[in-house]
N, C-alpha and C positions, 0 to 999 in steps of 0.2 A: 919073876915078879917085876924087875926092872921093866922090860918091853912091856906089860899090861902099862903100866904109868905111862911111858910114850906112847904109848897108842891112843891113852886117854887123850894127854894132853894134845897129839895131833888132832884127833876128833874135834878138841874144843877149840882148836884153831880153825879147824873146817867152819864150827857151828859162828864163830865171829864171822869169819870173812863171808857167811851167808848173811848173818843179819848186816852188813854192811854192802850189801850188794845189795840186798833188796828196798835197804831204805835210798840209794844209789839210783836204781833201778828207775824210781819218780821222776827224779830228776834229766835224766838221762832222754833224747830224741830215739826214733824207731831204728839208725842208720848204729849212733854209738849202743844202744841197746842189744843190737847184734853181732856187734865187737865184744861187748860183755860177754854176753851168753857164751861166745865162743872161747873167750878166757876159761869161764867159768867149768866150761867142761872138761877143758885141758888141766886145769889145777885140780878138779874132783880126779881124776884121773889116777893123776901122778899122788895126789893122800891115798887115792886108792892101794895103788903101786907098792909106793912103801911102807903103807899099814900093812901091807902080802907080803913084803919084804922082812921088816921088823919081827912077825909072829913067824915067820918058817925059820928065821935068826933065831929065835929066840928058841922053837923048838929044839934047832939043833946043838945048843950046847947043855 
């Protein structure tokens, strides 16, 4: 039950740092926009990661 709550709460960290990127996003020229996006993937990434990490954790105990 533990690992379901952080998984939430990492989700909801995903779902910030998206609405902050996209209001970001306006602001931002086509050059740092592509610096972004590239961030952006690499940090989906790695919540991905250890959201996979957290639940096969958590299965195994």
């Amino acid at each position: 039950m533990k690992a379901f709550f952080m998984i939430g709460r990492l989700i909801r960290i995903a779902l910030i740092l998206s609405l902050i990127i996209l209001l970001l996003n306006r602001l931002f020229s086509r050059r740092q926009k592509q610096e972004l996006h590239f961030w952006v993937k690499i940090t989906a990434a790695a919540l991905l990661l250890v959201s996979a990490a957290a639940l096969l954790w958590h299965m195994m105990i």
